[in-house]
C-alpha positions as CSV (number, residue, x, y, z in Angstrom):
1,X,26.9,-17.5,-36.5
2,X,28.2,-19.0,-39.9
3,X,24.3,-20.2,-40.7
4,X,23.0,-16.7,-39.8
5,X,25.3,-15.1,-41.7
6,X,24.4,-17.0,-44.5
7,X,20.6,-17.0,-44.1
8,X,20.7,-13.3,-43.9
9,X,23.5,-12.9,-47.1
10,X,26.0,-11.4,-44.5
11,X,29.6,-12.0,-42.7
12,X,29.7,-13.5,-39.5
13,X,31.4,-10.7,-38.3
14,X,28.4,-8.6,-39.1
15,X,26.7,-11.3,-37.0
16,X,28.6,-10.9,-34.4
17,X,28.2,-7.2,-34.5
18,X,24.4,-7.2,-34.0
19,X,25.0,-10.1,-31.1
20,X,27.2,-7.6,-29.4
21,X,25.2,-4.4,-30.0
22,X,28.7,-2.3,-31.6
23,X,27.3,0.3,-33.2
24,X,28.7,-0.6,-36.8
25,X,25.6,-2.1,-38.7
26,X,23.0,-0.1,-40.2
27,X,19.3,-0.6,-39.8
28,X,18.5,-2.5,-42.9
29,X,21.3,-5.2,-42.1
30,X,20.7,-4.9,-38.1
31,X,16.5,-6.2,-38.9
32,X,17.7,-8.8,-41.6
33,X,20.0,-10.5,-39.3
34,X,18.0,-10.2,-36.0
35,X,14.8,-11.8,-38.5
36,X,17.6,-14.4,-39.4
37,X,18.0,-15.5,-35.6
38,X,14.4,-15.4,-35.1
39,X,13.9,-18.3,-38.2
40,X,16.6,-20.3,-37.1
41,X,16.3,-20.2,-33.8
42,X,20.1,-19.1,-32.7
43,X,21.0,-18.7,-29.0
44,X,24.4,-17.2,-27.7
45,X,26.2,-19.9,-26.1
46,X,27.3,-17.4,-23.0
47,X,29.4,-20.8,-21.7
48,X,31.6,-20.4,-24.9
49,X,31.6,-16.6,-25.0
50,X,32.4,-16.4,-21.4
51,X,35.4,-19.2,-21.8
52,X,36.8,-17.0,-24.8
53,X,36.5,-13.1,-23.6
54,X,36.7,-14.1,-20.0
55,X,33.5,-11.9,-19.3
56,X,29.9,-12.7,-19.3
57,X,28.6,-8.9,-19.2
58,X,26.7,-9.7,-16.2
59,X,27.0,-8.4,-12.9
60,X,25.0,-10.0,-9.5
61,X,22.7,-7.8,-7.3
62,X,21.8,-9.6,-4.6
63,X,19.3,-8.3,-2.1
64,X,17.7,-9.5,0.8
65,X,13.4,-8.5,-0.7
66,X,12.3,-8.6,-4.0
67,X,9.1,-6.5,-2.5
68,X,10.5,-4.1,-1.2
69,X,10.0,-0.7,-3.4
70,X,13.7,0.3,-2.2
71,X,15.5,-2.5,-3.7
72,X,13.2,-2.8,-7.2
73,X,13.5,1.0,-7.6
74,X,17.1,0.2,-7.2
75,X,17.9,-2.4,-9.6
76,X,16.4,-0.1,-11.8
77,X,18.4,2.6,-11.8
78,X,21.3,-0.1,-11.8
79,X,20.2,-2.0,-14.6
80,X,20.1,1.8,-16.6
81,X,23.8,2.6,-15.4
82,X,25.3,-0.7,-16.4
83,X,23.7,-1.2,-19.5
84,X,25.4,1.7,-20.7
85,X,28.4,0.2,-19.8
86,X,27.2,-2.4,-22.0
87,X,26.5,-4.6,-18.9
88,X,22.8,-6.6,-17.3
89,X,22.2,-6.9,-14.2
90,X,20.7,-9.9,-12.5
91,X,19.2,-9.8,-9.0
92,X,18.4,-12.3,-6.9
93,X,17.0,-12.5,-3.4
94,X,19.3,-13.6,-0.3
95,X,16.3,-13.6,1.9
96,X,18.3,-11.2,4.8
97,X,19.9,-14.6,5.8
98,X,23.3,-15.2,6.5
99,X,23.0,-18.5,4.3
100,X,21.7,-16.5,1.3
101,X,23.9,-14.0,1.8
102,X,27.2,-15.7,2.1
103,X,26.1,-18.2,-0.9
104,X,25.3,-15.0,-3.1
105,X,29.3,-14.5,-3.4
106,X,30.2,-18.3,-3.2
107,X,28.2,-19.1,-5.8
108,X,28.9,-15.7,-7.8
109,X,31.1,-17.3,-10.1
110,X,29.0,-20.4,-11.2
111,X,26.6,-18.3,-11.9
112,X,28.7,-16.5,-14.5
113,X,28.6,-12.9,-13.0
114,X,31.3,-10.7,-13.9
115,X,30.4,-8.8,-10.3
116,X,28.5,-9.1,-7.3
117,X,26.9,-6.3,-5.5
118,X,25.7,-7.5,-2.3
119,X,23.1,-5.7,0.0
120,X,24.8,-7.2,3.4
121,X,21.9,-7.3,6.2
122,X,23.3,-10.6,8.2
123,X,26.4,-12.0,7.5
124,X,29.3,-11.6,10.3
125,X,32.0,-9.3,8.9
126,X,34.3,-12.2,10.2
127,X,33.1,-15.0,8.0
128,X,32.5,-12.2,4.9
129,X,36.9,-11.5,5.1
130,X,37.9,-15.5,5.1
131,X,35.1,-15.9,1.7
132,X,37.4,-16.7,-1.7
133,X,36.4,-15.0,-4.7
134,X,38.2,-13.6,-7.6
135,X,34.9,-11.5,-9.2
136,X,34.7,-7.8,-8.1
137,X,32.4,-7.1,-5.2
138,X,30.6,-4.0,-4.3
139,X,28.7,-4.4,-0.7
140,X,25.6,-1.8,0.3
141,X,24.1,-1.6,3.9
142,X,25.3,-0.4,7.0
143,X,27.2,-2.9,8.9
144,X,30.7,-2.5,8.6
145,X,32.9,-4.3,6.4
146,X,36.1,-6.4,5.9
147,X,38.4,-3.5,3.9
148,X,38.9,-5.6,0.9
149,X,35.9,-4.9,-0.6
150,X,34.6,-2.0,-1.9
151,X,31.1,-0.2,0.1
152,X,28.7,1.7,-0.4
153,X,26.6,3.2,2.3
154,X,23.6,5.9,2.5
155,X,23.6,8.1,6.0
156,X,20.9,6.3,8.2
157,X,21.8,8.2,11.3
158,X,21.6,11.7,9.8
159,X,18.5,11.0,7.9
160,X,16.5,9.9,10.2
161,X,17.9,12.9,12.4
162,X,16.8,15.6,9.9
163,X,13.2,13.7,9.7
164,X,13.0,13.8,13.7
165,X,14.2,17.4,13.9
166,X,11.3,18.9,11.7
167,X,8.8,17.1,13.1
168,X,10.5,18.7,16.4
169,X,10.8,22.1,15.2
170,X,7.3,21.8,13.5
171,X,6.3,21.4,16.8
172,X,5.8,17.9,18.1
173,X,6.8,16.7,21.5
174,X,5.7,12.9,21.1
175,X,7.4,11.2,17.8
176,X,6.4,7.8,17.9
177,X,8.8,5.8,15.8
178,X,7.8,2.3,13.8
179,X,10.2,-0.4,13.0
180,X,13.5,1.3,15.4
181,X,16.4,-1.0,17.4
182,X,17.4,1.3,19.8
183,X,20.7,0.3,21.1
184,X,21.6,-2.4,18.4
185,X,23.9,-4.0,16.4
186,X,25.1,-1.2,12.9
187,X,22.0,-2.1,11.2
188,X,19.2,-0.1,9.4
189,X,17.0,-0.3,12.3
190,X,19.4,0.6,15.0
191,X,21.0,3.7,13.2
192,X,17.8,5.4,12.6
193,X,17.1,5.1,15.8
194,X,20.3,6.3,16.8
195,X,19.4,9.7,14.2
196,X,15.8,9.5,15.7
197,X,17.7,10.0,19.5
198,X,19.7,12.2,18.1
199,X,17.4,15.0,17.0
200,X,15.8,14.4,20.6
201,X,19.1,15.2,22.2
202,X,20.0,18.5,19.9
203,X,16.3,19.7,20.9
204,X,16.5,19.1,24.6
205,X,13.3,16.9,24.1
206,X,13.1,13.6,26.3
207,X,13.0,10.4,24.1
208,X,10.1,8.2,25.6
209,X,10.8,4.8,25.5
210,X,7.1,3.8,24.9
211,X,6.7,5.4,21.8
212,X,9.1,3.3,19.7
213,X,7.0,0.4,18.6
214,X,9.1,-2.7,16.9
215,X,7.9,-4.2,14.1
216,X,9.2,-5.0,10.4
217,X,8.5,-3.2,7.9
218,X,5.5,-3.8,5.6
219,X,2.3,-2.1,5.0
220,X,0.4,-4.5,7.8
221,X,3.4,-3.4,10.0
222,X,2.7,0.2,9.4
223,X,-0.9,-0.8,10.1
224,X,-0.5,-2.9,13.3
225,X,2.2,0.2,14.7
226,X,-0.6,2.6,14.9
227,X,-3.1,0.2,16.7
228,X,-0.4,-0.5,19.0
229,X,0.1,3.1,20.4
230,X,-4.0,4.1,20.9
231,X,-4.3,0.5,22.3
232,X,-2.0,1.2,24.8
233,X,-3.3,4.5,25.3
234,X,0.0,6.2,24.4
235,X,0.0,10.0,23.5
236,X,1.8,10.9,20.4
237,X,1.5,14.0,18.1
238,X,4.3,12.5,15.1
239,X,5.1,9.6,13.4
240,X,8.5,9.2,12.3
241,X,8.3,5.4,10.1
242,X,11.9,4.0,9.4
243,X,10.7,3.2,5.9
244,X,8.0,5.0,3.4
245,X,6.4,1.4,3.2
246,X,5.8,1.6,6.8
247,X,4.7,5.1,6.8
248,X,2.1,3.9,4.1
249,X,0.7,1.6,6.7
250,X,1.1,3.9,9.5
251,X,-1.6,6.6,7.2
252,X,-3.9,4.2,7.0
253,X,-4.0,3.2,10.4
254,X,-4.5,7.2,10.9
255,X,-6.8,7.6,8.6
256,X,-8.9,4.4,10.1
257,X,-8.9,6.2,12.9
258,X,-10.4,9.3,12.1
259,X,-6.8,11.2,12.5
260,X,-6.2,13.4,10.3
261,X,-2.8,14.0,8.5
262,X,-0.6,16.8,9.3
263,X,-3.3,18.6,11.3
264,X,-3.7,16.1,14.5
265,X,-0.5,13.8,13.6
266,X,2.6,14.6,11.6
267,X,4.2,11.5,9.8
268,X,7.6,11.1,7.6
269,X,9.1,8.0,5.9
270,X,12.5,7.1,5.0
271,X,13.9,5.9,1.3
272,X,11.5,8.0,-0.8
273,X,10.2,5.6,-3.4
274,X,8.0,7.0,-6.2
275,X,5.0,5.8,-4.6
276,X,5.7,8.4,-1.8
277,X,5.2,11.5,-3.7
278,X,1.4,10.1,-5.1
279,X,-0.6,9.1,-1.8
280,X,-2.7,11.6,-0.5
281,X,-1.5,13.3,1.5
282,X,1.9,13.4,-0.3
283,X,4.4,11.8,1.9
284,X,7.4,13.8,3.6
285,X,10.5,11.5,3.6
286,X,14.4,11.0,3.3
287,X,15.9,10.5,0.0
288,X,18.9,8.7,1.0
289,X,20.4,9.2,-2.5
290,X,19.2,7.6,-4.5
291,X,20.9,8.7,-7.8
292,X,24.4,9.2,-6.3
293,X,24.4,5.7,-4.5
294,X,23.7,4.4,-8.1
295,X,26.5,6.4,-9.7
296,X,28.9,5.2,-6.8
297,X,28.1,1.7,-7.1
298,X,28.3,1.4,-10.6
299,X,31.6,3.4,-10.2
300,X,33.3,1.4,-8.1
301,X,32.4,-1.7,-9.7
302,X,33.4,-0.6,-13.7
303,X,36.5,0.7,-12.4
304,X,37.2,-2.7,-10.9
305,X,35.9,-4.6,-13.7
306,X,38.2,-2.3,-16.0
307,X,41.5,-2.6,-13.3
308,X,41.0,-4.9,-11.0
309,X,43.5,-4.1,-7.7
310,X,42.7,-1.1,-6.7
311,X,42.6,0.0,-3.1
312,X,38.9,-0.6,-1.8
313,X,37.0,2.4,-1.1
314,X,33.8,3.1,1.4
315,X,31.6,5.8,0.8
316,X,28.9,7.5,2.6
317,X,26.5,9.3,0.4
318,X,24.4,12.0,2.0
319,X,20.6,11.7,2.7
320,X,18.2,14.5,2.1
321,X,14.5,15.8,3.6
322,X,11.9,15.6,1.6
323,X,9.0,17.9,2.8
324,X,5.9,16.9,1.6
325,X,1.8,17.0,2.7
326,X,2.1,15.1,5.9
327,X,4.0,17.3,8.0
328,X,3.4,20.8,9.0
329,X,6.1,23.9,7.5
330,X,8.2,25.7,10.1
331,X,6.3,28.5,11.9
């Protein structure tokens, strides 16, 4: 900092003041030093700064896809919160694997994170409570969780119920469902489905066993789902797809197949990603909360960065309908 401060006719502490992004440096000075870094090639040495303030002003997300639309659209509106906070975010992929999952907060510390928020999918609850780590930890998903960590979850159950029960009171008596586990483990596939019985049971509609097709949850999946049900010859008048990706797949199976969209089959998605609300027709989905799922994980984890020791907390944030082209309004 000494050699940028005097190739740009500075102090160090003005220097340091542009590194660190305080707002106490006007414009002129601000370009002169940041041209000054530039021609001498400076690079923070995050090692040192992190031995001497104790922080690296990074904070882990860990997820199990990078592909996903859910999880990008999330770091996103992560990466916005935090920086405010003055914090980055840096995400990398666990692969839904217990391995990656249980390294992701082993390793959380070597990699310099401040934090970790951790999108659990297959780790055992069991082996998550014995894990040692003094960084803050935020988990997201459904399973349940050892109490000493803070968690954040969205409402599978009753968003996928609300998506079943319009299709149901829209007038459907055959929702097919893509990508459900009913009868599993607290996971994203088995709670939906738990929501998706659920609307069946409020309505005093049967729940057909045939038309839940298994699959994962890409575009091809969608895709396959559809072929699937008229290959097998299976009657359904509604598509409820436990994720808008899946749902994309499912419309163009339909579409393939000279079905049209809401008339002859009703479809809805679950997470709403942007790309939901531009495909023709528009797609109807659940916005599991998007925006306040942000706000509470970034809560949770400044107020640990800021006092560690708190009690943990677990949150539920509500999930909302999202009426769109591909289903039919209430009579």
């Amino acid at each position: 900092m000494a050699d940028v401060a005097r190739f740009a006719g500075v102090s160090t502490m003005t220097v340091s003041n542009v590194i660190n992004g305080r707002p106490r440096v006007g414009p002129e000075t601000r370009d002169r030093v940041l041209a000054a870094i530039g021609e001498l090639g400076y690079q923070v040495n995050l090692a040192a700064r992190h031995l001497r303030a104790g922080r690296t002003g990074v904070v882990g997300l860990a997820v199990p896809e990078l592909e996903r639309p859910y999880f990008g659209q999330l770091a996103a509106r992560l990466a916005d919160r935090f920086e405010a906070h003055g914090l980055r975010i840096v995400t990398e992929r666990t692969g839904a694997s217990r391995e990656g999952e249980l390294d992701a907060v082993a390793f959380s510390r070597l990699r310099m994170y401040d934090g970790l928020i951790l999108s659990v999918v297959d780790i055992d609850p069991a082996e998550l409570s014995q894990l040692r780590t003094d960084a803050p930890v935020v988990m997201i998903g459904e399973r349940a969780q050892p109490s000493r960590f803070d968690h954040v979850m969205m409402d599978n159950v009753d968003g996928a119920r609300q998506a079943t029960a319009h299709l149901l009171a829209a007038g459907a008596r055959r929702v097919a469902m893509l990508g459900g586990d009913p009868g599993g483990s607290a996971t994203m596939p088995a709670l939906r489905a738990e929501g998706y019985a659920l609307a069946h049971t409020e309505a005093g509609v049967p729940v057909d066993p045939e038309l839940n097709v298994r699959s994962s949850f890409g575009l091809q999946d969608g895709y396959d789902g559809i072929q699937v049900l008229r290959d097998r010859g299976i009657a359904f008048d509604a598509v409820f797809a436990l994720t808008d990706v899946l749902a994309m797949g499912a419309l163009r199976g339909l579409a393939d197949a000279g079905v049209r969209v809401p008339d002859d089959v009703q479809v809805v998605g679950f997470d709403d990603i942007d790309e939901a609300a531009y495909l023709v027709p528009s797609l109807s989905t659940v916005n599991p909360g998007h925006e306040e799922m942000a706000d509470a994980i970034t809560a949770l984890m400044t107020a640990q960065l800021g006092s560690p020791g708190g009690d943990p907390q677990e949150l539920v944030v509500p999930a909302q309908l999202v009426l769109r082209g591909t289903t039919k309004p209430l009579a």
